[in-house]
N, C-alpha and C positions, 0 to 999 in steps of 0.2 A: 504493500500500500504506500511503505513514504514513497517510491519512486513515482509512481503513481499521481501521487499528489502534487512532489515535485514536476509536475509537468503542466500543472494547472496554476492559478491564482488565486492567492488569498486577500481579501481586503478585510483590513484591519477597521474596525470602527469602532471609535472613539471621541469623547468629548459628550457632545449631547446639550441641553438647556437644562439640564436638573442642579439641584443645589451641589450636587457629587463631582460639576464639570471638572473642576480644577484638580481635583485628584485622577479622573480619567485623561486630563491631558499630560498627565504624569504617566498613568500604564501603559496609555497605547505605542508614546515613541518606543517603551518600553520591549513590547512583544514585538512592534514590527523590527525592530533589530536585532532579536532573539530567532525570530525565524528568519530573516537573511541571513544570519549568523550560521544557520543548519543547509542555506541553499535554496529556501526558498521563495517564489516568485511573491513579492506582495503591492499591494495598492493600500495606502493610507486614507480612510475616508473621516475629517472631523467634521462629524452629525453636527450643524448649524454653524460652523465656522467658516463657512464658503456663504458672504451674505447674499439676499435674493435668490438662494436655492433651499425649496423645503429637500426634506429628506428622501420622499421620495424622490425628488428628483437626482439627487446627490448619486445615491442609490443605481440608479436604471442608467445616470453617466459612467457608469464604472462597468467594465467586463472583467466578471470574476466567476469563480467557481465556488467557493467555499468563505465565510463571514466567519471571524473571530472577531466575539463580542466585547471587547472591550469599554462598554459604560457602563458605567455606576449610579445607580435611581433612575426615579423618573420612566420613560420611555424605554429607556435601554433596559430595564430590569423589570418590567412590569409587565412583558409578554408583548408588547406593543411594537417593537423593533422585530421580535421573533416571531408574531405574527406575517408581518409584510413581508419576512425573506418566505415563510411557509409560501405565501399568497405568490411571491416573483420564482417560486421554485427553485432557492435558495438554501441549500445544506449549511449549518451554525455552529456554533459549539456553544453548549450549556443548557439549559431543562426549555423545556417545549411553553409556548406560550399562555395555556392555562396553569402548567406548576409556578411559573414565573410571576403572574398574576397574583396568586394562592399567595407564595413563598413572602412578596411584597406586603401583603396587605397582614398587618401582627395581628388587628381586632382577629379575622378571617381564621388564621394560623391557631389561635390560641384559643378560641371558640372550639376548631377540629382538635388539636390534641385533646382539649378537656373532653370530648366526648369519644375519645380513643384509649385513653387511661394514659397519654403522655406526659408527665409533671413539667408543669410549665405557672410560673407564679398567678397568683391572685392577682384579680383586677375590674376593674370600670371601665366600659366603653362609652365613647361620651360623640356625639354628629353634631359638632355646630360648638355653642360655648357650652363648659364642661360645669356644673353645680357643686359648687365646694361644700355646701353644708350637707350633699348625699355623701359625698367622697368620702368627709370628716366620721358618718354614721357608722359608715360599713368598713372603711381602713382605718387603720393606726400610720401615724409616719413613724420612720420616715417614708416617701413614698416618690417611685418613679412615675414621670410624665417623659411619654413619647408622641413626634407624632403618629400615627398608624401606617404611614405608606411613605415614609423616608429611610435612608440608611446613612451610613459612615458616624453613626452616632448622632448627627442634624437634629439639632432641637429641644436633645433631652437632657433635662435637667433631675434635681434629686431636691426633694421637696420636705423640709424638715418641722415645718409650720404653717402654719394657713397665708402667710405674708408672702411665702417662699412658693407658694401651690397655687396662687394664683400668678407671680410674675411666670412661672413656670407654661401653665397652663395657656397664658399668652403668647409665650414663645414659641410654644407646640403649634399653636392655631396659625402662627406667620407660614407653616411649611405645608400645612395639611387640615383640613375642614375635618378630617376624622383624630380623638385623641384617645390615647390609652393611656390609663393610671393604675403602675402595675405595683405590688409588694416590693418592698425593696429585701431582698436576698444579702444579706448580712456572710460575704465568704469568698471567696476567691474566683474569677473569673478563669476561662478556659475556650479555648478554642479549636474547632477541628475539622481539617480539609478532607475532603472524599472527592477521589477522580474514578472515574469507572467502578463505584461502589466497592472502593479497594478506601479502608480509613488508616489514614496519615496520626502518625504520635501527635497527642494533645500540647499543645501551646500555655502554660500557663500566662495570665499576663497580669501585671502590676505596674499601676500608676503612679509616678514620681508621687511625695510628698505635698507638691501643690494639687493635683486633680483628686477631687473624692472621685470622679469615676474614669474609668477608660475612653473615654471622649473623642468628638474630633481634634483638638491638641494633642493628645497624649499620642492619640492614632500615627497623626500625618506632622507633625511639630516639633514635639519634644523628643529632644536624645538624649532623656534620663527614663523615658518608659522601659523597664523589664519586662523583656519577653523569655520566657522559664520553658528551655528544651534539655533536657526534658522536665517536662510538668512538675514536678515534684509525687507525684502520685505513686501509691505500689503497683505492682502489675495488676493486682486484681480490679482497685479502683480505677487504673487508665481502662482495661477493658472492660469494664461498667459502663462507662463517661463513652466510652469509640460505640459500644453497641446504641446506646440511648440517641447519640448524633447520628448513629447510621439507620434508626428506626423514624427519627423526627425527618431525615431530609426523606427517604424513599414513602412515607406516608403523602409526603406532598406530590409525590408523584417525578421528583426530581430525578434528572439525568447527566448523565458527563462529567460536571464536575460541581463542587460549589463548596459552603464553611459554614460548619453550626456553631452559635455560639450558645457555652451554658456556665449556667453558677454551681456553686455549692454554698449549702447552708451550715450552718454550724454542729449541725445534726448530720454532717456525710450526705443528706440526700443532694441529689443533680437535679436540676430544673433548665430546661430549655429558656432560652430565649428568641430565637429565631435563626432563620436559614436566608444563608446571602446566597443568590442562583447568579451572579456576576461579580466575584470577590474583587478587590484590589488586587494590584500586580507590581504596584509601585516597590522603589527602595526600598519602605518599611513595610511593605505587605506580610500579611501573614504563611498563605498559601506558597509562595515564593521559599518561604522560611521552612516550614513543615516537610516541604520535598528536596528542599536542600539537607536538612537532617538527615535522607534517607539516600543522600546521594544524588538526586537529581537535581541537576545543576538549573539554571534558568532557562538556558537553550532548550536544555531538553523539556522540561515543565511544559513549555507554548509548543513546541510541536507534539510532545504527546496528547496536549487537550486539543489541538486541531485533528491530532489523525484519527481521535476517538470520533469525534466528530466524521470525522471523513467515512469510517471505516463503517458507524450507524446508517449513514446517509446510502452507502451502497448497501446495506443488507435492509434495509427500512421494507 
């Protein structure tokens, strides 16, 4: 198959209009020089960076074979970009336009794991402005506020008082009409990539001193964030934590590749958080990180999730 491929054209696309651009204009030069690096043929498309051309048109200018998805929220990650290549008869790499949907939307996600037996924290889902004295009834702070259909951490704050829960709640509402106010999980975060339903060693991750949580700073900013490979876990809790991330992504229906993130409570139990179907790829990415532990260098990482891609596309 790489030969194969190599014979074809990859367009790269990245960038996009969501809140995540700036970090996708970080991945994408990323991969396309990752796969020239391997040989092979690519076109760079940045989704709304060429002005006076919508996407489709961007799109239908370009003769390619095969799409690596390179955007983060928004359009790119919400089945919306993976839709159109479906429709232009376009082969992609990453989960199909309803998993990608699904995956985006937390209220969605966290409604099915609850009715799946998945542990995934408490919470309020709130369409429009969010009612602090329901929130105050039924949760205790402290309390997480997201908003429902963003990623790279965008928006979310950690809510320690009713003062704090509503500048929160406002800031949620800047990125997303839908908001979630989840339990805050008092315990170490973790992360963890799955390519071809094969799961990668968990990422412990810890935020410098200044960030109460793993944020977009801590993400894409700070070079005092720990990232803990391996995790710190025994064997038997890393494969606990890898089964429960490889039961949350394949629930949604996800494919190719993508990264679950989860907590721990101070009681050992694991709680889901949600599933990214278009990780970062940047510097500090994590995905990047977790295959390089195992040997797989970057080159190799982008052309194995394209020929995954590749290789679906001819057996489909």
């Amino acid at each position: 198959m790489a030969a194969d491929l190599k014979q074809c054209v990859i367009a790269v696309i990245y960038g996009g209009r969501s809140a995540e651009r700036e970090v996708s204009l970080q991945s994408g030069p990323l991969v396309i020089e990752g796969l020239r690096a391997s040989g092979y043929q690519v076109v760079a498309i940045d989704l709304y960076g060429d002005a006076g051309l919508d996407p489709v048109k961007q799109l239908q200018s370009v003769d390619f074979d095969l799409a690596f998805i390179a955007l983060h929220g928004g359009e790119g990650e919400d089945g919306r970009i993976q839709a159109l290549l479906e429709m232009m008869g376009k082969p992609y790499t990453g989960s199909s336009p309803l998993a990608c949907g699904f995956a985006m939307d937390k209220v969605l996600t966290k409604r099915f794991w609850k009715g799946i037996g998945i542990a995934t924290p408490a919470y309020l889902s709130f369409a429009g402005q969010a009612d602090a004295d329901e929130i105050e009834q039924v949760m205790s702070y402290p309390l997480i506020i997201k908003p429902s259909r963003e990623g790279s951490t965008i928006g979310i704050n950690k809510a320690n008082n009713r003062a704090e829960l509503l500048s929160a709640l406002s800031n949620a509402l800047e990125f997303d009409s839908d908001i979630l106010v989840e339990e805050f999980v008092d315990g170490p975060e973790y992360t963890v990539t799955i390519i071809d339903d094969v799961v990668y060693p968990a990422i412990g991750l810890k935020a410098s001193d200044g960030h109460e949580l793993y944020d977009y700073d801590a993400k894409y900013l700070a070079e005092d964030t720990q990232y803990l490979l391996p995790c710190g876990l025994n064997e038997d809790d890393e494969s606990e934590l890898q089964a429960l991330a490889l039961q949350a992504y394949q629930s949604l229906g996800c494919r190719g590749w993508g990264r679950v993130d989860v907590m721990r409570d101070q009681q050992g139990v694991f709680w889901v958080l949600e599933v990214n179907t278009s990780p970062g790829m940047t510097s500090h990415s994590l995905v990047p990180m977790a295959a390089n532990y195992v040997g797989l260098g970057y080159n190799a990482l982008v052309e194995k999730i394209a020929l995954s891609a590749w290789h679906d596309a001819k057996h489909d």
